[in-house]
C-alpha positions as CSV (number, residue, x, y, z in Angstrom):
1,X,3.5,4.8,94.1
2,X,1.8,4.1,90.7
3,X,5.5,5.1,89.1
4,X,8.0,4.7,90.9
5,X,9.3,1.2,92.8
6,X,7.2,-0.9,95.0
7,X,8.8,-1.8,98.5
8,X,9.5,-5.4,98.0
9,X,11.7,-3.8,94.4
10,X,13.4,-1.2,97.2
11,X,13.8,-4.2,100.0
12,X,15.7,-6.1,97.2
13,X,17.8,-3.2,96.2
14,X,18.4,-3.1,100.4
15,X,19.3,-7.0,100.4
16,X,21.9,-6.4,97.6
17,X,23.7,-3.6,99.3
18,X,23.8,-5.5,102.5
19,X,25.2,-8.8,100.3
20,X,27.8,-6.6,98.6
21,X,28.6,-5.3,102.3
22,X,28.7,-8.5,103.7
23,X,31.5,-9.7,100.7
24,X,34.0,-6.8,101.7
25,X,36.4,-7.8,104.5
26,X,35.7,-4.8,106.3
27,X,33.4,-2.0,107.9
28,X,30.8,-0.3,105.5
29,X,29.2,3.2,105.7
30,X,26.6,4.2,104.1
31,X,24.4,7.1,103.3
32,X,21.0,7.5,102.1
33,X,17.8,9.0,102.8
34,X,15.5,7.5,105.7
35,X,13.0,5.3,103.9
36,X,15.5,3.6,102.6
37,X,17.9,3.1,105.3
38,X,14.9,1.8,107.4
39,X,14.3,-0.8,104.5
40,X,17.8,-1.6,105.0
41,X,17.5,-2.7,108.7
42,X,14.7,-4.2,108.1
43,X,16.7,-6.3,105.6
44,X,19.3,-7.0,108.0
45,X,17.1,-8.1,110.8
46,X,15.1,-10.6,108.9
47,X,11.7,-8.1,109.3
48,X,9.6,-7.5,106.3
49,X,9.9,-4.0,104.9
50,X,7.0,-3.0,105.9
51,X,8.1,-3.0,109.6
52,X,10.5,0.0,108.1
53,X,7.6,2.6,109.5
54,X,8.5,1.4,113.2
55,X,12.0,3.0,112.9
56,X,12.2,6.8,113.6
57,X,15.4,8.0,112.4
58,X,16.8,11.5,112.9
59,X,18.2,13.6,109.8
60,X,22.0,13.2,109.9
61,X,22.5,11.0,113.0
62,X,24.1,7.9,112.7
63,X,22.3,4.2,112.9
64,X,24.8,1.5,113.0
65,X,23.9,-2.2,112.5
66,X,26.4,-4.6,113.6
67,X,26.3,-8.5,115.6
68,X,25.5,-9.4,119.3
69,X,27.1,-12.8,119.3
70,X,26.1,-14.2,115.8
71,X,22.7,-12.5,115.8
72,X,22.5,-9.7,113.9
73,X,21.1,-6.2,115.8
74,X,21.2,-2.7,115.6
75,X,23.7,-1.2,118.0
76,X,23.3,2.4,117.6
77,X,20.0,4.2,116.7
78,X,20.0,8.2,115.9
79,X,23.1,8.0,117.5
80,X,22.4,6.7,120.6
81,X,24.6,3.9,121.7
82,X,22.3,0.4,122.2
83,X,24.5,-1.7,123.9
């Protein structure tokens, strides 16, 4: 988008989110719009941003990222339980 942010300038603003997160000593929740919450687990699995467009996610269903063991994973997509 010739004015707006590129999507390495949006994955940053996802890292920092998921730094600030990672700092609390608790749960987070979060809301945004799609395109960037796909950035975001794309942050939090190590993926490049890019690989946001292989996550469909349904309007106002929750997506929870979380930990199998000490590897980070997504748990719950459009509210469907993962595990």
């Amino acid at each position: 988008m010739p004015s707006g942010e590129s999507i390495q300038q949006v994955a940053t603003r996802g890292q920092a989110v998921i730094d600030r997160v990672l700092a609390g000593s608790g749960d987070a929740l979060l809301f945004a719009h799609g395109h960037i919450l796909r950035i975001l687990a794309c942050r939090w699995l190590g993926l490049p941003p890019q690989d946001g467009r292989l996550f469909a996610l349904a309007t106002a269903v929750p997506t929870a990222l979380g930990y199998e063991h000490e590897t980070r994973v997504i748990t719950r997509l459009n509210g469907g339980l993962l595990r």
